[in-house]
ZAKOLSE-512342 format. One record per residue (C-alpha): x, y, z; residue in one letter. Coordinates in steps of 0.1 Angstrom, whole numbers, padded with zeros to 4 digits, always signed. Last residue first. Example, Ala and Ser with C-alpha at 12.3 -4.5 7.8 and 13.67 -1.06 7.14 Angstrom:
2
+0137-0011+0071S;+0123-0045+0078A;
end
This chain:
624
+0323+0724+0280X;+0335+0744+0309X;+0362+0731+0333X;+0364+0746+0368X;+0399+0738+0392X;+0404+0747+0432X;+0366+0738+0442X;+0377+0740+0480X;+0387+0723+0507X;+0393+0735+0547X;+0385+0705+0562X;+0352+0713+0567X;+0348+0723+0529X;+0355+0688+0526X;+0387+0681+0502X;+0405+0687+0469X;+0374+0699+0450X;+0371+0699+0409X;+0342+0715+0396X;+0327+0704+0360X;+0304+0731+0339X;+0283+0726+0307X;+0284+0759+0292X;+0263+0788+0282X;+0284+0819+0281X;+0288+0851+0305X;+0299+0827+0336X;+0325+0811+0314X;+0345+0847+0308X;+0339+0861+0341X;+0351+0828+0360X;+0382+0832+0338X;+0399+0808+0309X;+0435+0786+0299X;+0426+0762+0273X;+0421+0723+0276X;+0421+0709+0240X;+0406+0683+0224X;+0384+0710+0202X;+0372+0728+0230X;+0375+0723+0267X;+0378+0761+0285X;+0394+0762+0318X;+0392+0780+0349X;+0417+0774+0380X;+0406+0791+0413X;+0425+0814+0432X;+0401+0825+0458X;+0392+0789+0462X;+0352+0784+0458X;+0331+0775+0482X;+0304+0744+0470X;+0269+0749+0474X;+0245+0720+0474X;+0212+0711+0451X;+0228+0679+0439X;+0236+0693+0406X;+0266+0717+0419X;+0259+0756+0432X;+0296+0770+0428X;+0304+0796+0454X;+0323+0829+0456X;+0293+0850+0467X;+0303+0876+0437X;+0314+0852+0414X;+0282+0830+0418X;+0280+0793+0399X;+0258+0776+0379X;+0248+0737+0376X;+0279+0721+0384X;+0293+0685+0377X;+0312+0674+0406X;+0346+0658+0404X;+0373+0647+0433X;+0408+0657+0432X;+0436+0634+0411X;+0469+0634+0431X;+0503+0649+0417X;+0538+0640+0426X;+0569+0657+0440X;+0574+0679+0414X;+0605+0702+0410X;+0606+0735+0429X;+0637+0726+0451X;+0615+0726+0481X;+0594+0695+0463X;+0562+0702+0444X;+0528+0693+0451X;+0504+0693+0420X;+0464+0688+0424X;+0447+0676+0399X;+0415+0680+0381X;+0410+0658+0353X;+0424+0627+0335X;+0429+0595+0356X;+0457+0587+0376X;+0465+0553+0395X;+0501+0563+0408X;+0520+0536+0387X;+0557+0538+0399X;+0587+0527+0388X;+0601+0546+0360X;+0582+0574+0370X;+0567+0605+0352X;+0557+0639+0357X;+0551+0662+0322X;+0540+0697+0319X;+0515+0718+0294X;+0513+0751+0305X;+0479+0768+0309X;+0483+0779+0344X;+0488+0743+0349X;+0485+0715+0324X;+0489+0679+0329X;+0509+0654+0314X;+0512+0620+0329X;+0536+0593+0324X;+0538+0559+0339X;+0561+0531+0348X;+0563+0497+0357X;+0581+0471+0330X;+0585+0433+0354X;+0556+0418+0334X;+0536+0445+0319X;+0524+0475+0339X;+0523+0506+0318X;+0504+0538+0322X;+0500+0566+0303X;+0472+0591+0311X;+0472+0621+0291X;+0452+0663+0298X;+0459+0660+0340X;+0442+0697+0348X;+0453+0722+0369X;+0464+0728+0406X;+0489+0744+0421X;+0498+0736+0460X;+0499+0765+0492X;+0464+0766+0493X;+0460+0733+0506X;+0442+0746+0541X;+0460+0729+0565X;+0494+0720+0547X;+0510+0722+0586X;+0499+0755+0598X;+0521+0784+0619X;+0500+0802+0645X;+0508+0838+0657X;+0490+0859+0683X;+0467+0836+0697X;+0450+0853+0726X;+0450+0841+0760X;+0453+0878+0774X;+0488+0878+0778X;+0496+0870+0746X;+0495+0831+0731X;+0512+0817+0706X;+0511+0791+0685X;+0529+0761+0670X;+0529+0731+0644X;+0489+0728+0639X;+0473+0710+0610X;+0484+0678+0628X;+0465+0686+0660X;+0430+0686+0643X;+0414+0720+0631X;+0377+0720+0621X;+0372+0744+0595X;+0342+0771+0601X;+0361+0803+0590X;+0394+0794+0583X;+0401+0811+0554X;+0386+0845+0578X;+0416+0846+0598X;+0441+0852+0567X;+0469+0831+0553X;+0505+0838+0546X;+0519+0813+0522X;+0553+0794+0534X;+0577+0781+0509X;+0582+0748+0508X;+0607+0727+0534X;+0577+0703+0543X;+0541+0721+0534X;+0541+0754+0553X;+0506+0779+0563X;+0510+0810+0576X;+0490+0828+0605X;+0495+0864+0622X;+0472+0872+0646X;+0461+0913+0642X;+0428+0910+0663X;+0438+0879+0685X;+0422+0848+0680X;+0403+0834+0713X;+0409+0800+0720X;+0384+0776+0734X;+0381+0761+0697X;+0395+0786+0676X;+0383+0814+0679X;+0375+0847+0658X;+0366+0830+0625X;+0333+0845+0626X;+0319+0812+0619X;+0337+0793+0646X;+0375+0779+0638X;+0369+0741+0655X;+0395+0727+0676X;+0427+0716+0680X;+0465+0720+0691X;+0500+0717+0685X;+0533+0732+0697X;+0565+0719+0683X;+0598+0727+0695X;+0616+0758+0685X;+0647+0766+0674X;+0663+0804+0691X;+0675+0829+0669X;+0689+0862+0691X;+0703+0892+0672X;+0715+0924+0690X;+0724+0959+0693X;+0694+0974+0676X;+0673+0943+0684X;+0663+0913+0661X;+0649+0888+0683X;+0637+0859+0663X;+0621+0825+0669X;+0624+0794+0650X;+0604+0765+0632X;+0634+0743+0617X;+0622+0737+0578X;+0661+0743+0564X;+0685+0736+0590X;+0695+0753+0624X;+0729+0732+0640X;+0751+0754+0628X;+0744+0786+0648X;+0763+0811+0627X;+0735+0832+0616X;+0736+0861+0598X;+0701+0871+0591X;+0676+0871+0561X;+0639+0874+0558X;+0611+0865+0539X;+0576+0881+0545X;+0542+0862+0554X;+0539+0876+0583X;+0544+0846+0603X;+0579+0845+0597X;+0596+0829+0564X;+0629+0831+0577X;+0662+0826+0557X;+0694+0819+0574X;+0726+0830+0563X;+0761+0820+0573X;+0784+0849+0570X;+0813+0858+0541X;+0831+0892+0541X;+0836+0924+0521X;+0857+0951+0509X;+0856+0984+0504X;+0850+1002+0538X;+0813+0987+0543X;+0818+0955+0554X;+0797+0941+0521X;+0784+0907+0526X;+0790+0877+0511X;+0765+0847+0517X;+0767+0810+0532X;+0736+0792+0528X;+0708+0780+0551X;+0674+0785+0533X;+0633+0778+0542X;+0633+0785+0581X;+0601+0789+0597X;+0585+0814+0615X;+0578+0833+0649X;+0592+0873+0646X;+0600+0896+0673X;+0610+0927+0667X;+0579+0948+0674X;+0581+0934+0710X;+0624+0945+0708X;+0613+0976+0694X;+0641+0996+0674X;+0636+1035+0666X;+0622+1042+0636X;+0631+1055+0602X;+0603+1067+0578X;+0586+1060+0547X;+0606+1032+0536X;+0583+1010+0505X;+0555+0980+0513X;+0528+0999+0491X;+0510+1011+0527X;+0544+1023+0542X;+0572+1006+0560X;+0592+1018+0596X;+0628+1006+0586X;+0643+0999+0616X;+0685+1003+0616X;+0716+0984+0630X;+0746+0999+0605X;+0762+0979+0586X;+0762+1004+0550X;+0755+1038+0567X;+0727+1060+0589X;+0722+1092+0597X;+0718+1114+0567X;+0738+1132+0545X;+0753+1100+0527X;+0715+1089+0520X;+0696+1065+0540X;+0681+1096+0563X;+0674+1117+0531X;+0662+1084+0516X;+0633+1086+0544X;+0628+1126+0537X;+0625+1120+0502X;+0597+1091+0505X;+0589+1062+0491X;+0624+1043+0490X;+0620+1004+0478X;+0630+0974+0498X;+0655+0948+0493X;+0655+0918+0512X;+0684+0902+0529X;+0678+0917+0563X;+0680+0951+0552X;+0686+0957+0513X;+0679+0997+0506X;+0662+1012+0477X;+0659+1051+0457X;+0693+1066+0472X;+0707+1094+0458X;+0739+1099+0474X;+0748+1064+0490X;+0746+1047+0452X;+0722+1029+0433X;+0711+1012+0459X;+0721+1013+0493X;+0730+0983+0507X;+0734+0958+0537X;+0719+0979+0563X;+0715+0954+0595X;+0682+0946+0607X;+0652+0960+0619X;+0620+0961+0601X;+0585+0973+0608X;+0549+0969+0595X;+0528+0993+0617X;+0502+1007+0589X;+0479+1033+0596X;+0447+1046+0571X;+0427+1080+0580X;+0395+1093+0565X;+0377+1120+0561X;+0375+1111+0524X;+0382+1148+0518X;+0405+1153+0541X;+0425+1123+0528X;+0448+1106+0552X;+0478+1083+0555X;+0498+1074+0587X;+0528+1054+0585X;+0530+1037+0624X;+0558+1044+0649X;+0536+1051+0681X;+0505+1033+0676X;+0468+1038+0659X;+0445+1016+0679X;+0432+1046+0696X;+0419+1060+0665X;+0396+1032+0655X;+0400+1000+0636X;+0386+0988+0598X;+0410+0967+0585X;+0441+0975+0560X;+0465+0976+0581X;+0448+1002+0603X;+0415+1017+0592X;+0400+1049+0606X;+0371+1068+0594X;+0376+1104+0610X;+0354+1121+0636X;+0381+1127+0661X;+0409+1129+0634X;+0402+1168+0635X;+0413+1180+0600X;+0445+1194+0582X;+0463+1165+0599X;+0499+1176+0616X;+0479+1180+0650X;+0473+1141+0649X;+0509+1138+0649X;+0516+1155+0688X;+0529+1126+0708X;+0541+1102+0676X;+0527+1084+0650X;+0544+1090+0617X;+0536+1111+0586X;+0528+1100+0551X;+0510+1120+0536X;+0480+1124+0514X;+0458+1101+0499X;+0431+1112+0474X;+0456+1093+0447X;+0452+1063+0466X;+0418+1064+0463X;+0411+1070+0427X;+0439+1041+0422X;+0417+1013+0448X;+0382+1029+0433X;+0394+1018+0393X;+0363+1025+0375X;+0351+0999+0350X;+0340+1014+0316X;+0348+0990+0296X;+0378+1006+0283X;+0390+1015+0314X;+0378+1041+0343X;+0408+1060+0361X;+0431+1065+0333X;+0456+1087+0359X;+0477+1112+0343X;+0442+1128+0325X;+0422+1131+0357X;+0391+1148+0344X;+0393+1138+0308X;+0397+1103+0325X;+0365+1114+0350X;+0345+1120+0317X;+0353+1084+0298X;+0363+1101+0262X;+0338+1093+0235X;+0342+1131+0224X;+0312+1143+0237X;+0317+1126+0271X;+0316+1089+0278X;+0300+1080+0311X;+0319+1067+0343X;+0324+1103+0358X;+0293+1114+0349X;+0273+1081+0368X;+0289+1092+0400X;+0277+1128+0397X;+0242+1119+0393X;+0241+1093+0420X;+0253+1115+0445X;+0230+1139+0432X;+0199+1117+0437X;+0211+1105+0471X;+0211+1146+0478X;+0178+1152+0469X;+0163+1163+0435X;+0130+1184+0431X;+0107+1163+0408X;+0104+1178+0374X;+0122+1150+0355X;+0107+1122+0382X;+0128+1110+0411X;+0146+1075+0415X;+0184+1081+0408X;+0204+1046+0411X;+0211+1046+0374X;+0198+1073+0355X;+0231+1083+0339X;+0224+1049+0315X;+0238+1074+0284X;+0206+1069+0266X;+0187+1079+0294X;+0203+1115+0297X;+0201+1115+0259X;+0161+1111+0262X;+0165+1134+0293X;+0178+1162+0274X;+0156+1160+0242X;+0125+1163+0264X;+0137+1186+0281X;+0135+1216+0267X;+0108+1217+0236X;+0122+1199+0205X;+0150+1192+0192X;+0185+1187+0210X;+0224+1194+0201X;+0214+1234+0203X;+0215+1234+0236X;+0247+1223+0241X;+0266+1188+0250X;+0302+1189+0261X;+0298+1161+0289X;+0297+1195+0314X;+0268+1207+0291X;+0253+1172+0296X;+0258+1177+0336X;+0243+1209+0338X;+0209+1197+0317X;+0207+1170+0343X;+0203+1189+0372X;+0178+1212+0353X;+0159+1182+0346X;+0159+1164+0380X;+0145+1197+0396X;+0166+1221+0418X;+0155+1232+0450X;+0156+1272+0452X;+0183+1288+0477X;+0204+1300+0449X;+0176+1318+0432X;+0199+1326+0405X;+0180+1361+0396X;+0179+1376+0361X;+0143+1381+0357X;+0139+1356+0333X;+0160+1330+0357X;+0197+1326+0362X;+0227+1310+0342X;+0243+1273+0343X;+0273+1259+0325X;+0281+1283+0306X;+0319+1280+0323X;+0316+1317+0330X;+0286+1313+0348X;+0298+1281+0364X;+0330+1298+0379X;+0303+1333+0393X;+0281+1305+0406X;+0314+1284+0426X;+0323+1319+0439X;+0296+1333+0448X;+0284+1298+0471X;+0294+1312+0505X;+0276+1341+0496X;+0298+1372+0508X;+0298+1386+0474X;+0263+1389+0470X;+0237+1367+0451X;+0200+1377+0449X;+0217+1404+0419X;+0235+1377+0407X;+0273+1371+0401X;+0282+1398+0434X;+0318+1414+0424X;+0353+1410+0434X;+0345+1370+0439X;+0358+1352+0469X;+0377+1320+0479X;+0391+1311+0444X;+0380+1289+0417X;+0410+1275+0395X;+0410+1241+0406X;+0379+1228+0399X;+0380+1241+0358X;+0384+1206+0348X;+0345+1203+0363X;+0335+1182+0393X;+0340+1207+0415X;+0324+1234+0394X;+0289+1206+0397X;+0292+1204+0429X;+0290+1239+0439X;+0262+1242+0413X;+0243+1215+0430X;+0246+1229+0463X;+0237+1268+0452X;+0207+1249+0434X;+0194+1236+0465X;+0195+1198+0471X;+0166+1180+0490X;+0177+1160+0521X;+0177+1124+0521X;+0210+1125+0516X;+0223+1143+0540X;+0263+1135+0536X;+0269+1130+0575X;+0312+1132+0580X;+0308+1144+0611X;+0323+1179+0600X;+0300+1175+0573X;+0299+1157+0543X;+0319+1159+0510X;+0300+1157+0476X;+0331+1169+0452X;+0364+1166+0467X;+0373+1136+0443X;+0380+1112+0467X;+0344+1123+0481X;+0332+1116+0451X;+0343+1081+0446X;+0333+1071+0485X;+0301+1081+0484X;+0295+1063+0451X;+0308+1031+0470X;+0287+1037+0500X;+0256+1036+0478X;+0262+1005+0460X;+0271+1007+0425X;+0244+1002+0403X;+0261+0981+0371X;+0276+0990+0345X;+0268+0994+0313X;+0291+1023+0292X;+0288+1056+0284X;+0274+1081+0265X;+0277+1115+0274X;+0268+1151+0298X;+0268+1184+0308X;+0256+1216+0327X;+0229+1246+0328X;+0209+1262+0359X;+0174+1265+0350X;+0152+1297+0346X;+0163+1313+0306X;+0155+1275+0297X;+0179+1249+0303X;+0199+1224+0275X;+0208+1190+0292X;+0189+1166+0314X;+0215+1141+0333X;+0225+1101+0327X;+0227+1075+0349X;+0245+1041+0345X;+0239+1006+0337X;
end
């Protein structure tokens, strides 16, 4: 559910809007920080401290409030004369009082005062907010406020506020307050922070606000590390919140030749260091407007114009030129960098040798032998190879310098050991901070995998086809043999046929996955199938190798947001990030969604592939 404000003030309240909305539920505190500071409207201090158990004056609130209207961006620094007799020009809130004034959103006491200094109650606060939804005064009955809060209710904007109507409001209220508005329907039955950011459609039509896009339209930037780029930031990045590829970090992690981001408001900054060097194969759609480049056999968009500046015929670079692409958060060129043999280096495996043509550059073109490496990164990339011993699933390592390109095969490593719950060692190893891990299955396409999927699994030596270590002892890079089974599909076997009748073997099995029906089959083979969950492994060529029942466990309820499935035997089950939901009506298995089965009543079979231990996981549900 959500909150709702008080509308409709007497001659001594401030004024401001509200409407209905949708149910939601509370958001966490940190959350609603988050939303309005991406929208420059509750900001802290220069420390970033938001005071919120701290009472709010009216000047506060009314600041807020002008920042949260569609009005927010016309308010300048000073007023040319005093809005209230008890408020002169040189009030640092005169200008957000004399906006709301004219907005009729608020207005001062009987004897025409603001009282900008004055704690404002729950009631007036909500009043504001309602007139901001498009509500007035003469939309309730009754004696002010009764009508006010009974709409403020109705529209669930009381969610997460816990004074009284004529309690005096703190911060945490506000911040409350203000997040409910911008999920709640205004007058119109338009979601208030879509009327507020019109190009964006922020909240959808349940009501469900989209943080990742609110945020990424706070960001500013990009610019790249260097000496001096902290003083490029309109704020001191002392005091900032700082994540680096996408994990929380500090300041001195950030590196020369990482994309920076930042929002003042947010006080936050984000880095990435993703890098790529290789040859410039081509500029699309053409060398003077520029919007993509292929490098390394993999084609990657322009973000900004003073990267495809750079790419362009003005710039610095050409078609077979050596160049380093220095990427941004959405994977695009934000900059050009200088080549890094340590940044350079990539461990992976090799999933395609073919022979490719290439463009020289001056109209006509040539053929190379191409290798393609899945490295531990989890990207794909190409280079010109003419080592012909290398073939497809040969682990390798790569050097790919300005001036040079070194691929050397590489003999297998393994180990073992327990990942501990923290999934920060691995048996007597440590696990570096930024380790790169991927998981292969014969000549199939690696998946990357993250740390924390290996949280608690106990590794044995054939789940392990190399490592590295740094200097410190840390492993740095670790390429997995089929550990963690995420890198099959997995459905639902739907037909069973099989025949064994003198010298006639065969079978035939259809199964369903992603809801669409499939058929494997032998001529020779009976693989002793039943129908259920299944598990699908598929040759490098994408056809199917063969499938393998899992094992079943009925389920008594399961919890999206802990990720687990409690089953009848009183024990949890994890599980898979990806799992497969389906619906069994009428004969038929159709394709479904945790949220959808969790909402009805249903009798509920889980499908697991292995121990938890050994890195399993419920991969397919069925609900009856």
């Amino acid at each position: 559910m959500k909150h709702r404000l008080l509308s409709g003030l007497l001659a001594v309240v401030l004024v401001l809007g509200l409407a209905p909305g949708a149910l939601a539920a509370p958001p966490a505190e940190a959350e609603a920080a988050q939303v309005l500071a991406a929208l420059d409207i509750m900001v802290g201090d220069e420390n970033g401290d938001l005071a919120l158990e701290r009472t709010i004056t009216r000047a506060e609130f009314t600041k807020m409030t002008v920042a949260a209207s569609t009005s927010r961006d016309t308010v300048g620094d000073a007023v040319a004369v005093k809005p209230y007799p008890d408020v002169p020009q040189n009030h640092w809130a005169a200008p957000y009082i004399k906006a709301a004034v004219d907005l009729n959103l608020v207005q001062g006491d009987l004897y025409g005062n603001f009282n900008p200094d004055q704690k404002i109650t729950l009631a007036e606060g909500v009043t504001i907010l309602l007139r901001l939804l498009g509500y007035t005064d003469s939309d309730f009955t009754g004696m002010w406020p009764a009508g006010q809060m009974a709409q403020y209710r109705a529209l669930d904007l009381d969610e997460g506020v816990s004074c009284g109507q004529n309690d005096f409001m703190t911060r945490r209220d506000a911040l409350y307050l203000f997040y409910n508005l911008m999920i709640t329907k205004d007058k119109n039955g338009s979601y208030y922070l879509n009327t507020l950011e019109p190009t964006l459609n922020l909240v959808n039509a349940s009501g469900q606000l989209d943080r990742v896009a609110l945020i990424n339209s706070a960001m500013e930037g990009p610019v790249v590390a260097s000496r001096n780029w902290q003083s490029q930031l309109p704020f001191s990045a002392a005091s900032a919140q700082v994540y680096r590829n996408g994990s929380s970090s500090t300041l001195g992690s950030i590196q020369d030749q990482d994309v920076v981001y930042w929002s003042e408001s947010m006080r936050t900054i984000w880095a990435y260091s993703d890098k790529v060097t290789g040859t410039l194969e081509a500029v699309s759609p053409s060398a003077s407007a520029p919007t993509s480049v292929k490098v390394a056999g993999k084609t990657y968009e322009i973000e900004t114009t003073s990267a495809a500046y750079e790419l362009s015929d003005l710039g610095s670079y050409s078609v077979g030129d050596r160049v380093t692409l220095l990427l941004g958060r959405n994977g695009g060129v934000a900059a050009l960098g200088q080549a890094q043999t340590d940044s350079n280096l990539i461990y992976g495996v090799i999933t395609k040798v073919e022979n490719l043509t290439y463009d020289d550059g001056d109209d006509g073109s040539y053929a190379a032998r191409t290798i393609t490496v899945v490295a531990t990164d989890g990207n794909a990339y190409q280079y010109q190879c003419d080592i012909k011993s290398l073939e497809e699933g040969d682990l390798v390592r790569v050097v790919a310098g300005e001036d040079k390109l070194e691929v050397k095969r590489l003999t297998e490593a393994h180990l073992s050991g327990k990942v501990n719950g923290a999934a920060t060692k691995l048996g007597d190893y440590t696990l570096a901070g930024d380790i790169q891990i991927i998981d292969t299955y014969k000549e199939c396409t690696p998946i990357r995998i993250y740390p924390d999927r290996l949280a608690g699994m106990e590794i044995t030596e054939d789940m392990v086809r190399y490592y590295v270590l740094n200097s410190d002892g840390e492993i740095t890079h670790l390429i997995l043999d089929d550990a963690t089974g995420d890198i099959h599909e997995y459905g639902v076997i739907t037909d069973v046929v099989e025949i064994n009748v003198g010298l006639m073997v065969s079978s035939t099995y259809t199964y369903d996955i992603g809801g669409q029906p499939q058929v494997f089959s032998s001529d020779s083979t009976i693989y002793n199938l039943h129908v259920g969950g299944c598990q699908v492994r598929r040759e490098s060529d994408s056809s199917v190798e063969r499938l393998y029942n899992l094992t079943e466990q009925r389920l008594e309820s399961i919890s999206i947001s802990d990720n687990v499935a409690v089953g009848n035997n009183r024990r949890e089950y994890a599980l898979a990030d990806q799992v497969t939901v389906y619906v069994y009506q009428d004969g038929e298995y159709l394709l479904s969604s945790l949220s959808k089965i969790a909402e009805g009543n249903y009798s509920l079979t889980g499908w697991y592939d292995k121990s938890e231990s050994a890195g399993g996981r419920i991969r397919v549900i069925v609900a009856r």
